[in-house]
C-alpha positions, 0 to 999 in steps of 0.5 A: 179789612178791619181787626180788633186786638185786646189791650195791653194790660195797663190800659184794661178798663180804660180801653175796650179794644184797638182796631185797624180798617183797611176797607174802601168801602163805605161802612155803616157805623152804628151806636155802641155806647162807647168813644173812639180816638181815631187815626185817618189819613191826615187827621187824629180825632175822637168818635162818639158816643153816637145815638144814630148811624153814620157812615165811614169810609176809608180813603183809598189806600190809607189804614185806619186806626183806632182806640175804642173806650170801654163805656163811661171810661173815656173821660178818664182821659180825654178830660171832658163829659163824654156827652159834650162829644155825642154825635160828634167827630172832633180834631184832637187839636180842637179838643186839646189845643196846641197839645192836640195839635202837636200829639196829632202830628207826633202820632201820624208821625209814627213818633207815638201811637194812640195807645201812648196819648192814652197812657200818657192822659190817663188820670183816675180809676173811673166811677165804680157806681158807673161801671157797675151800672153799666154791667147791670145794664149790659147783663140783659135787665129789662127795665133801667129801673131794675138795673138802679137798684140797691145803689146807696147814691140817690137815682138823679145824681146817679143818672146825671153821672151816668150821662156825664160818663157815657154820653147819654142817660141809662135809658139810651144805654141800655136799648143801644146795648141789647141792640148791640147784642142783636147785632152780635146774635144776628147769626144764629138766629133763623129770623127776626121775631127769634132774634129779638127775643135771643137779645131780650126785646119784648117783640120784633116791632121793637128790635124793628124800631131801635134798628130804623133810629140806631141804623137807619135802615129797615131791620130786613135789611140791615141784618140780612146785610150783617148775615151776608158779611159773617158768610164772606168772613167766615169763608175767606178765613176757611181759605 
């Protein structure tokens, strides 16, 4: 139904995977920090960042494709501020003009695939001083302001550039990360209160929190949903 596959290695950093869906089903797509290029039925546009859950449903029939940009790196090849596409889906051919309007028709052509409009709009290597932010926040830290530590740009130009590159400011960064870590712990853990301290929150009221603002649904519920999934993956692949 849906896969993700690693990069070719001229596009590492840039590009944190690709991925095809062939589910019919409705899908709850919550915030991940990161921009998509997307390929659907008649239209090629670009995803995100998110802040709150949207639902996304493949047409009967059609696979989906996509490329997801590592966090802060989509910029580098879309040309713009990533928080002027927050919680938003934008037509490549709005985004780009006639260039996008042409690039869509090529890609659902078959005539070039996403990763080639990538390749081809690459420009620079991205803000070091970002990325390294972006690991601090993705290491587990506790608090934003131990994760802008040491860094000799001063902190509000470093947020503003943050923002710029990711779509939202450190603070949004780092609670859509550990939720994202939740969601990947949501297995291993025997309940809620264990799982919130596995992806570093304070208490289960707070994991509680982020999940009714990033999913939309109670915290029950969404991962009770997310266990119930990993079991029927988990047992089709032992087939």
């Amino acid at each position: 139904m849906y896969r993700e596959t690693t990069a070719s290695a001229g596009l590492g950093g840039v590009v944190r995977c690709l991925w095809e869906d062939a589910g019919r089903a409705p899908k709850r797509i919550v915030p991940d920090g990161c921009v998509d290029l997307v390929a659907s039925g008649d239209e090629v546009f670009v995803a995100g960042p998110d802040t709150t859950a949207w639902t996304w449903e493949t047409p009967s029939g059609v696979r989906a494709r996509g490329v997801r940009f590592a966090p802060g790196r989509a910029g580098d090849v879309l040309g713009l501020g990533a928080d002027e596409l927050r919680d938003q889906r934008v037509p490549l051919g709005d985004l780009w003009g006639k260039e996008g309007a042409l690039l869509t028709e090529r890609v659902l052509d078959g005539a070039a695939s996403l990763t080639d409009v990538v390749a081809e709009h690459r420009t620079g290597r991205g803000d070091r001083e970002i990325a390294e932010l972006i690991a601090r926040l993705d290491g587990g830290v506790s608090r934003v302001s131990a994760a802008l530590k040491t860094f000799a740009t001063g902190e509000r130009q470093l947020r503003r550039r943050f923002t710029l590159a990711v779509g939202y400011g450190p603070a949004t960064y780092l609670r859509v990360t550990r939720f994202q870590r939740a969601i990947g712990l949501a297995g291993t853990a025997p309940d809620l209160a264990s799982l919130a301290f596995s992806a570093g929150y304070a208490d289960q009221a707070h994991l509680s929190r982020d999940c009714r603002e990033f999913a939309g649904v109670q915290a029950r519920e969404f991962f009770l949903a997310r266990k119930c999934a990993m079991s029927t993956v988990d047992s089709y692949s032992a087939r």
